[in-house]
GUVEXDREN-452832 format. One line per field, with one value per residue: residue in one letter; x, y, z negated of N, C-alpha, C in turn. Coordinates in nm, 3 decimals. Example, Ala and Ser with C-alpha at 12.3 -4.5 7.8 and 13.67 -1.06 7.14 Angstrom:
2
residuo = [A  S];
n.x = [1.319  1.285];
n.y = [-0.569  -0.225];
n.z = [-0.780  -0.708];
ca.x = [1.230  1.367];
ca.y = [-0.450  -0.106];
ca.z = [-0.780  -0.714];
c.x = [1.320  1.290];
c.y = [-0.330  0.003];
c.z = [-0.780  -0.787];
This chain:
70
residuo = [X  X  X  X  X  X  X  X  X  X  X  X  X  X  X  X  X  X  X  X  X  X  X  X  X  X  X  X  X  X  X  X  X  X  X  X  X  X  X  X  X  X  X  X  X  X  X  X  X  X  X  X  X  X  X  X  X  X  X  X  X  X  X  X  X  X  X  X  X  X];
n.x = [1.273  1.397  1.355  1.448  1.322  1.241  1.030  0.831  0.496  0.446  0.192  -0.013  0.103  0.115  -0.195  -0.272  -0.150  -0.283  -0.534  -0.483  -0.439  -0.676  -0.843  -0.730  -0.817  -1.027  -1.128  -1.194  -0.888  -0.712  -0.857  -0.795  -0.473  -0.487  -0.630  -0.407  -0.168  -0.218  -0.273  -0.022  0.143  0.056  0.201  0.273  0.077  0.217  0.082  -0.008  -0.205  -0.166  0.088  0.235  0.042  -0.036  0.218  0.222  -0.027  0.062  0.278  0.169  0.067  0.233  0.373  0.186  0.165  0.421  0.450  0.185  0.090  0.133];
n.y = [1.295  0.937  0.643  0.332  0.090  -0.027  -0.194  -0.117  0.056  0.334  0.505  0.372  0.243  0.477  0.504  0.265  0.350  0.592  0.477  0.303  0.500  0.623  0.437  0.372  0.619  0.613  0.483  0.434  0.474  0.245  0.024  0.115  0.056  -0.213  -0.302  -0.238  -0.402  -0.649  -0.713  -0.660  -0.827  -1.078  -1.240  -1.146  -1.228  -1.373  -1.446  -1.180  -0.992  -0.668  -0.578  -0.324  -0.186  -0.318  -0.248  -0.006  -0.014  -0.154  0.014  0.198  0.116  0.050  0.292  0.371  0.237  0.282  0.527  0.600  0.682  0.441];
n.z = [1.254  1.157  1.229  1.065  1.130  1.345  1.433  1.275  1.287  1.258  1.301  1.197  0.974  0.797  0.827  0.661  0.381  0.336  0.340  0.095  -0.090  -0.126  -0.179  -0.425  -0.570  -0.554  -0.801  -1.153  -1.376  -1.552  -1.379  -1.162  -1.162  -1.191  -0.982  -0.848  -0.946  -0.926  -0.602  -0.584  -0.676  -0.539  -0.209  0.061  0.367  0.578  0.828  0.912  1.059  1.137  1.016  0.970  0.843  0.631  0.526  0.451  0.298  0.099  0.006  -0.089  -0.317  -0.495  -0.509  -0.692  -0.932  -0.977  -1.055  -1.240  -1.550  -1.828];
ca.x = [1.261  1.458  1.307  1.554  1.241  1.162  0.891  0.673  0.378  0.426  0.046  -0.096  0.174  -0.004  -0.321  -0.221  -0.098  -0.382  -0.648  -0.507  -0.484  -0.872  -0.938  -0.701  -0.867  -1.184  -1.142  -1.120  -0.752  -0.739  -0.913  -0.664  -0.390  -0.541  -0.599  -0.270  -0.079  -0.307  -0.235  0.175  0.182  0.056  0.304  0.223  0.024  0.276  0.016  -0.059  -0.236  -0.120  0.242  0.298  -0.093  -0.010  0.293  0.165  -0.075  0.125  0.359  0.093  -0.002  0.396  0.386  0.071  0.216  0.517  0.412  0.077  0.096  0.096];
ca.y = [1.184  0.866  0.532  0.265  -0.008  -0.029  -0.293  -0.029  0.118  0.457  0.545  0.198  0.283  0.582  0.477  0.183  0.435  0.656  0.415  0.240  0.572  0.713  0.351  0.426  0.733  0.594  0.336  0.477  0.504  0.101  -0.064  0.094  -0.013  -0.343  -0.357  -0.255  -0.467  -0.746  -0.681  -0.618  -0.965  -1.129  -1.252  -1.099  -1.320  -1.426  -1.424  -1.082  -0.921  -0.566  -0.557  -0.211  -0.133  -0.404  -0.187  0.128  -0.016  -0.184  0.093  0.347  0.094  0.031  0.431  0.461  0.214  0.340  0.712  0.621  0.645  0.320];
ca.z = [1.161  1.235  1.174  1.108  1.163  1.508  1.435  1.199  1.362  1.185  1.256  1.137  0.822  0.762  0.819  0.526  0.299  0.297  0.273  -0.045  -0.206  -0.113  -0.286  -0.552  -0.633  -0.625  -0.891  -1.289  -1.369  -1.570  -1.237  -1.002  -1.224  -1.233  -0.856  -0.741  -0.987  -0.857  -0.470  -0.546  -0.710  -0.447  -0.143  0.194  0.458  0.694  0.967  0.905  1.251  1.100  0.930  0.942  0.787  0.509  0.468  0.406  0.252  -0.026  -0.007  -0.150  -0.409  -0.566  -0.580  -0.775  -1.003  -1.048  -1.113  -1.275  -1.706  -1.893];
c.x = [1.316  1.376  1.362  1.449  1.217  1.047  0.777  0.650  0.383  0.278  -0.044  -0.017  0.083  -0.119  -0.366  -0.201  -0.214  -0.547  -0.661  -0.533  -0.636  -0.893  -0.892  -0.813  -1.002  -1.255  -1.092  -0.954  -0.749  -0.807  -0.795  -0.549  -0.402  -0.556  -0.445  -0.142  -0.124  -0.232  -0.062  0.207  0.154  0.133  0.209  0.198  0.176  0.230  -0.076  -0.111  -0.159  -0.010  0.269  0.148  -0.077  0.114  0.326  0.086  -0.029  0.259  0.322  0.084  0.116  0.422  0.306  0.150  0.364  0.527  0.330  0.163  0.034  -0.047];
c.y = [1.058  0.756  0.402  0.105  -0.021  -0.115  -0.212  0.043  0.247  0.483  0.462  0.237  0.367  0.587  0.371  0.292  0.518  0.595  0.366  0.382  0.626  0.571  0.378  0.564  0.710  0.545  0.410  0.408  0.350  0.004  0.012  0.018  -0.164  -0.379  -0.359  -0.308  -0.645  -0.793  -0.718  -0.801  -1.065  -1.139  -1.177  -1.170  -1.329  -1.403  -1.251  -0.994  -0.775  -0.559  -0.430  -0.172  -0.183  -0.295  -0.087  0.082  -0.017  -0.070  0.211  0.255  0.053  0.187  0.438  0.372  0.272  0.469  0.711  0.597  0.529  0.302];
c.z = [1.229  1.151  1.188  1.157  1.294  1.534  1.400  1.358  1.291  1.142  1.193  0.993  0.756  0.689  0.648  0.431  0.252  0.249  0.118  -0.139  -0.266  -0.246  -0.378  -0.620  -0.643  -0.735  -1.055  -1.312  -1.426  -1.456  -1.122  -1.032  -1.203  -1.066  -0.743  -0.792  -0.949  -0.738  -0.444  -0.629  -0.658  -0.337  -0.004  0.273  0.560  0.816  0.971  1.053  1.276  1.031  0.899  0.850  0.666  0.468  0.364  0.273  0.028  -0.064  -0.142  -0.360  -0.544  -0.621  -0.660  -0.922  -1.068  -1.095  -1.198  -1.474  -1.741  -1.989];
C-alpha cells in the first residue's frame, strides 16, 4: 500500500474512521444523518492535536453520507 501523505498517521486514521462509524451505528438512521451532515459542515480546527484522527474521522462520516438513503 503506498501512501502519498506522509503526514497521515494511518493508525490514528483508522482509529478516526472506526470510531465515527461504531457512533454512526449507534444513532437511529435520521440522527446519524443529522450528525454527520452537522460535523462535515463544520471547518476543521486548525489547531487540531490529531489531524490524521480528525481525518478518518470525517472521512467515515462523508461515506455514510454519501452511501446512506435520503
Amino acid at each position: 500500500m503506498i501512501i502519498a501523505d506522509t503526514h497521515l498517521d494511518i493508525d490514528l486514521f483508522r482509529r478516526g474512521f472506526d470510531d465515527a462509524n461504531a457512533q454512526l451505528d449507534a444513532f437511529p438512521p435520521a440522527w446519524a444523518r443529522h450528525h454527520a451532515s452537522t460535523i462535515m459542515a463544520n471547518k476543521r480546527d486548525t489547531d487540531d492535536a490529531q489531524p490524521s484522527y480528525t481525518r478518518g474521522y470525517r472521512a467515515a462520516l462523508y461515506g455514510y453520507l454519501r452511501h446512506s438513503s435520503v
